[in-house]
VMD Tcl script that draws the C-alpha trace (Angstrom):
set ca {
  {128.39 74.70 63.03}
  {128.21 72.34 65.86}
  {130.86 73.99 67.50}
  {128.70 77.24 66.96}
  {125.80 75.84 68.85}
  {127.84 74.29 71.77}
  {129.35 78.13 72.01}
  {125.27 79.19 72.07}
  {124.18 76.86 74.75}
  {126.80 77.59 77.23}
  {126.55 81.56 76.85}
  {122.54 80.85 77.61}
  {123.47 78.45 81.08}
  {126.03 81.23 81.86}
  {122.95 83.57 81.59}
  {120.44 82.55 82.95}
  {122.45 80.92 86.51}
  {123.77 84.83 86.62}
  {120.43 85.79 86.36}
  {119.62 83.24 89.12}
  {122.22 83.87 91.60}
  {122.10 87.58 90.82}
  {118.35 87.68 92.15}
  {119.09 85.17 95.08}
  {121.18 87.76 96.70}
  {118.54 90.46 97.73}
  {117.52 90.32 101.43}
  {115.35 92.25 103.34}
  {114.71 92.69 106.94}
  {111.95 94.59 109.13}
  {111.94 95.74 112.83}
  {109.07 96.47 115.00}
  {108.52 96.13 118.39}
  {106.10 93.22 119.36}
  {104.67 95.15 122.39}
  {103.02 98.45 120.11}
  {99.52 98.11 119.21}
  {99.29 99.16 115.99}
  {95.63 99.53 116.03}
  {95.36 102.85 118.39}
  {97.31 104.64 115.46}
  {94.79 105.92 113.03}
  {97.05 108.48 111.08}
  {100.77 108.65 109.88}
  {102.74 111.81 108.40}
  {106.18 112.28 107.24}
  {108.76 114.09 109.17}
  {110.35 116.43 106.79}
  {114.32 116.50 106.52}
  {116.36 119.38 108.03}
  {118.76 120.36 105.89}
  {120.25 122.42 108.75}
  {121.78 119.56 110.43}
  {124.36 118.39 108.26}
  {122.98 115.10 107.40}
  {122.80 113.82 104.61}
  {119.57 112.56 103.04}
  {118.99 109.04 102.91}
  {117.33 109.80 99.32}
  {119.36 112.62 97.99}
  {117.38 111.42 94.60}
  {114.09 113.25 94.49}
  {112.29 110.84 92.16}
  {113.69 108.22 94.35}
  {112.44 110.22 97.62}
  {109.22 110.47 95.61}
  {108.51 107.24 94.58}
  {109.02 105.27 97.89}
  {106.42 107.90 99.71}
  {104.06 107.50 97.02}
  {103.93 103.21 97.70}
  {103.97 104.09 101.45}
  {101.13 106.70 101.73}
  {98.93 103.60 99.46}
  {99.98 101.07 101.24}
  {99.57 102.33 104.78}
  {96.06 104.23 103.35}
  {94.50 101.05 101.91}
  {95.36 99.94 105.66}
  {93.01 102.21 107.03}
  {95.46 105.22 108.76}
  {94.77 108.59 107.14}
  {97.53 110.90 106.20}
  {97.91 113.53 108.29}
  {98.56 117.40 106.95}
  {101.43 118.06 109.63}
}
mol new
graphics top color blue
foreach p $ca { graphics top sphere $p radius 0.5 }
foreach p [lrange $ca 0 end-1] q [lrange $ca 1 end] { graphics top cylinder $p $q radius 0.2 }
display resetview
């Protein structure tokens, strides 16, 4: 029984430090250049893909494609730009 319970608490710190170190590893970086002043932009549009070049699609997942516009047209609306119909 003992033995049992030993087994248990190691299989829960083996859990939880994956769980840990897993969600240490994500990163992210931004770029912009310090010189643009973002306040004479007062609309933003999306630049649609052409699948007549031969590249391939950064988000060849719709839903995926979908999703991150959705978060970026709120987040850059509640900013003040308005989206424009080009």
């Amino acid at each position: 029984m003992e033995q049992l319970k030993s087994k248990q608490i190691i299989l829960t710190i083996t859990l939880v430090g994956c769980t840990i170190l897993g969600c240490s590893t994500i990163k992210t970086y931004s770029d912009s250049d310090p010189h643009t002043n973002f306040a004479e932009y007062h609309t933003f549009a999306w630049k649609p893909f052409n699948k007549d070049q031969n590249l391939e699609s950064p988000l060849q997942n719709p839903l995926v494609d979908k999703r991150i516009k959705t978060v970026v047209d709120r987040e850059l609306i509640s900013k003040g730009l308005k989206k424009s119909g080009c």
